[in-house]
C-alpha positions in Angstrom: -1.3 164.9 -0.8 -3.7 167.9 -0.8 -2.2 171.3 0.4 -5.0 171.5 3.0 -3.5 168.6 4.4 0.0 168.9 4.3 -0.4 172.4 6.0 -2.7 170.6 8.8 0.2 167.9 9.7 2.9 170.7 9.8 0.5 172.7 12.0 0.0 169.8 14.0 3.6 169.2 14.0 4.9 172.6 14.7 2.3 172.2 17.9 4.3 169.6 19.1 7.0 170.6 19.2 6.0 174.0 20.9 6.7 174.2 24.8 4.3 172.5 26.6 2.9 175.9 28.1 2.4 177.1 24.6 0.6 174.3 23.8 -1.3 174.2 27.5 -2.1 178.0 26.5 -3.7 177.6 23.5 -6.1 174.5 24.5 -7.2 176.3 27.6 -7.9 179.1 24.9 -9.8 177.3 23.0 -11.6 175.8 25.7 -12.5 179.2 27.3 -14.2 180.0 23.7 -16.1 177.0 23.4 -17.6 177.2 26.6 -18.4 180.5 26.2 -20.3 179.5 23.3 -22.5 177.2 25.0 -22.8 179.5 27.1 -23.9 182.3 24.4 -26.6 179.4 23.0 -28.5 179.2 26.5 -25.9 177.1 28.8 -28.0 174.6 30.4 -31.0 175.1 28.8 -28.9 174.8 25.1 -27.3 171.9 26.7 -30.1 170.0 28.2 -32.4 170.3 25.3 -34.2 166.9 25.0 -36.4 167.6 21.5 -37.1 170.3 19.1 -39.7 170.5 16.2 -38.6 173.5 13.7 -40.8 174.4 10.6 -39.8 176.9 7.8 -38.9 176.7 4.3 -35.5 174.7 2.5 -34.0 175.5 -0.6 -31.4 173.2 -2.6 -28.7 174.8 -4.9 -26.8 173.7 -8.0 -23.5 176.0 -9.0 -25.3 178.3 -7.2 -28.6 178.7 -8.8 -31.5 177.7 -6.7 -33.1 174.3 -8.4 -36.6 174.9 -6.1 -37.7 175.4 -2.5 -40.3 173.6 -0.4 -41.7 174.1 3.0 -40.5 171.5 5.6 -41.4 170.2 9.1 -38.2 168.6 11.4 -38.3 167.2 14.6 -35.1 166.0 16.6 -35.4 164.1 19.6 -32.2 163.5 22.0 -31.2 159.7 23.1 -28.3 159.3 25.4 -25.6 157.7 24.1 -26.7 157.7 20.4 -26.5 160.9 18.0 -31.0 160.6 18.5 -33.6 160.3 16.0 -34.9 162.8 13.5 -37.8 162.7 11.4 -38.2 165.5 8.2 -41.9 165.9 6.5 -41.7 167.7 3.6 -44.2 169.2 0.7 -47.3 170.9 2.0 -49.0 167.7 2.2 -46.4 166.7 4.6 -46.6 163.3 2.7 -43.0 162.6 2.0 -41.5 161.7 5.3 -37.6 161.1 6.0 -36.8 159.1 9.2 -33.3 158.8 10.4 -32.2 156.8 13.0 -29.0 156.1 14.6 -27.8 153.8 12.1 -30.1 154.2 8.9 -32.2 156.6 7.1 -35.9 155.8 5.4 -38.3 157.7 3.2 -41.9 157.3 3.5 -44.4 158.2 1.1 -48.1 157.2 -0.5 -46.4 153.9 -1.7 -45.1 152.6 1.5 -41.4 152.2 3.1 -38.0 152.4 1.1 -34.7 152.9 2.4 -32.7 155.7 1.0 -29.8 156.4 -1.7 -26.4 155.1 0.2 -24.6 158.5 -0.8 -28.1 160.1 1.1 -27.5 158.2 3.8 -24.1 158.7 4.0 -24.1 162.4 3.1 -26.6 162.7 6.4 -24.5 160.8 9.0 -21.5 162.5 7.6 -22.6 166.1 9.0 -24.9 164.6 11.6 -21.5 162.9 13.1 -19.9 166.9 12.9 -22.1 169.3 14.4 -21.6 171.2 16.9 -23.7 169.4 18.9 -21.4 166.5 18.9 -18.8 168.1 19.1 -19.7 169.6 22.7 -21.5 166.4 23.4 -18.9 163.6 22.5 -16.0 165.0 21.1 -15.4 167.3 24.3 -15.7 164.8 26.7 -12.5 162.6 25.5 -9.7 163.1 27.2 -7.7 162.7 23.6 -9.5 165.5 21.6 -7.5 167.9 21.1 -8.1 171.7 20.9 -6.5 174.5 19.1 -7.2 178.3 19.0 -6.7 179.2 15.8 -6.7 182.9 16.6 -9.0 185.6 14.7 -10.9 185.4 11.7 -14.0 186.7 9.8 -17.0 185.4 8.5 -19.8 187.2 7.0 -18.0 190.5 7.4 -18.0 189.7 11.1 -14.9 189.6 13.2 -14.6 185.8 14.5 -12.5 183.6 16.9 -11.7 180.3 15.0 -11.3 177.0 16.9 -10.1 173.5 15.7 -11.4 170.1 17.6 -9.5 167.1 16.7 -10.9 163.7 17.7 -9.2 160.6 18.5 -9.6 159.7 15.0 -7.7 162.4 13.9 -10.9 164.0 12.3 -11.1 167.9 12.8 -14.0 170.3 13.2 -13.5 174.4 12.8 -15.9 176.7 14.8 -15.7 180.3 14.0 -17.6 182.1 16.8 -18.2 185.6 16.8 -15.6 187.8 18.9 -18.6 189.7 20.5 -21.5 187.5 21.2 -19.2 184.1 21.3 -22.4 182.8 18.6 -21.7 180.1 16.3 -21.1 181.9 12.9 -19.6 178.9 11.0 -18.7 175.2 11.3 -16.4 173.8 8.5 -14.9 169.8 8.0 -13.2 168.0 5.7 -13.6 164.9 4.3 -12.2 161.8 1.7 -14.3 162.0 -1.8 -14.1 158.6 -2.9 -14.4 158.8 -6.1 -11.7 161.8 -7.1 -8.9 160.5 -4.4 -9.0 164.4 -3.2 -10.8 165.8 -0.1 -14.1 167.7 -0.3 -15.6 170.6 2.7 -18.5 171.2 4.2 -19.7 174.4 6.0 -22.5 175.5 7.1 -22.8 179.1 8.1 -25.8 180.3 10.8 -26.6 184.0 11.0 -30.1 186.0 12.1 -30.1 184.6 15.9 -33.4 184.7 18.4 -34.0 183.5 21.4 -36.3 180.6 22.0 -37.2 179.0 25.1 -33.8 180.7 26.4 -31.9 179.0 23.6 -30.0 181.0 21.3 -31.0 179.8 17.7 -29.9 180.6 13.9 -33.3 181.5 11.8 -31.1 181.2 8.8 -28.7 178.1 8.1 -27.0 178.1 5.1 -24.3 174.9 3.8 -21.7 175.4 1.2 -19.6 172.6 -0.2 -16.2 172.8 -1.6 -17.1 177.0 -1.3 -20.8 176.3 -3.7 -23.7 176.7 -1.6 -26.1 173.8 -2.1 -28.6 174.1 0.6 -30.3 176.8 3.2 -33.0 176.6 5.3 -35.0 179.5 6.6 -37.0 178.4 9.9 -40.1 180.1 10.8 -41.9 178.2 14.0 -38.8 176.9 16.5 -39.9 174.6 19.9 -38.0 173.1 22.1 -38.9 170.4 24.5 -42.1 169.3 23.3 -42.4 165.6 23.7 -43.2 164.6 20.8 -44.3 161.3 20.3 -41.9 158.5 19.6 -44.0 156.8 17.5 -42.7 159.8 14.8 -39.9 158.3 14.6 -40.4 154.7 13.9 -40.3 154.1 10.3 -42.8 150.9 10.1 -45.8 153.6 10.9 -47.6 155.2 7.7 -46.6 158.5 6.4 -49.3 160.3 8.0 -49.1 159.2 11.4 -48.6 162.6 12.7 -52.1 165.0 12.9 -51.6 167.5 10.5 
């Protein structure tokens, strides 16, 4: 069993058998920092977003060497009761197109429809399934998630208040939110590598905030796995509530369906 593990079910062990109002105490902490984190984002107008297109630049990363960057175009658009759809042009061109939808991921391009690598799709619903959007939106909202203030921390040389969120299905989520401004500094899961029996993490780490339409929202997002960054994207246009079209995100229309 992996030390990260073994120390998780003692922690959650050692919870238990606290008295109930040390337990009580510590997920009504944790609870008081999550919601002032929504709040910090933009509260209802964070909350209530329905779309948002964001343009900038992405750059992938191999032992920590960048392996090439490349403008890119995403747009997300919210549909209740399902993590939504999401549609990714990349290249200048805009001519290599990703569609995601709730259950399955596509690439379009010059030569028609294919659906992507399993590990790609896989990979994508992973960290879709642990943002921090789902975890306010889902994971919050049942009654058997359970919450645990993990008490200070820092990331990026900034003092932070670290959460846990445990789901149903006994998968955890850490949110380290800054101890002034209650932002989102980091999100960090773990997960089962299939291949090498052990457990691999994901982070992603979200600095540089602005304020958009009232919503609070990182220009810089960078993701590290297993401690090697492999990805960060820079945004440079940011909308919110734009209705775009759904047509965008049906995979059976060409490439180039959107005006360029």
């Amino acid at each position: 069993m992996p030390r990260w593990k073994a120390a998780w079910i003692l922690a959650a062990v050692l919870l238990c058998t606290l008295p109930t109002h040390a337990q009580d105490a510590s997920e009504q902490k944790a609870r008081a920092l999550l919601q002032q984190m929504v709040v910090a984002l933009g509260g209802d107008a964070w909350a209530g977003r329905t779309e948002w297109e964001f343009q900038g630049r992405t750059a992938a990363f191999f032992k920590g060497n960048p392996t090439g960057d490349a403008p890119f175009f995403l747009f997300h658009k919210v549909v209740p009761g399902t993590p939504g759809l999401e549609r990714v042009e990349l290249t200048k061109k805009r001519d290599v197109v990703q569609i995601w939808t709730t259950d399955e991921g596509w690439e379009l391009t010059y030569k028609g429809k294919r659906a992507l690598p399993k590990d790609i799709v896989e990979e994508h619903f992973r960290v879709r399934d642990h943002t921090i959007d789902e975890v306010v939106r889902v994971w919050l909202k049942d009654p058997q998630t359970i919450l645990i203030s993990d008490g200070p921390s820092t990331v990026q040389r900034r003092q932070a208040d670290k959460v846990t969120v445990i789901n149903s299905k006994n998968d955890s989520v850490d949110i380290e939110l800054d101890a002034d401004t209650h932002l989102p500094l980091r999100r960090t899961f773990k997960y089962k590598n299939l291949v090498y029996k052990d457990y691999d993490e994901d982070q992603e780490e979200y600095s540089d905030y602005h304020v958009y339409q009232g919503i609070q929202t990182p220009i810089s997002i960078t993701r590290y796995r297993n401690g090697d960054m492999v990805a960060q994207r820079f945004l440079t246009k940011i909308s919110y509530n734009s209705a775009t079209p759904e047509i965008l995100f049906n995979p059976d229309q060409p490439y180039n369906a959107k005006k360029k």
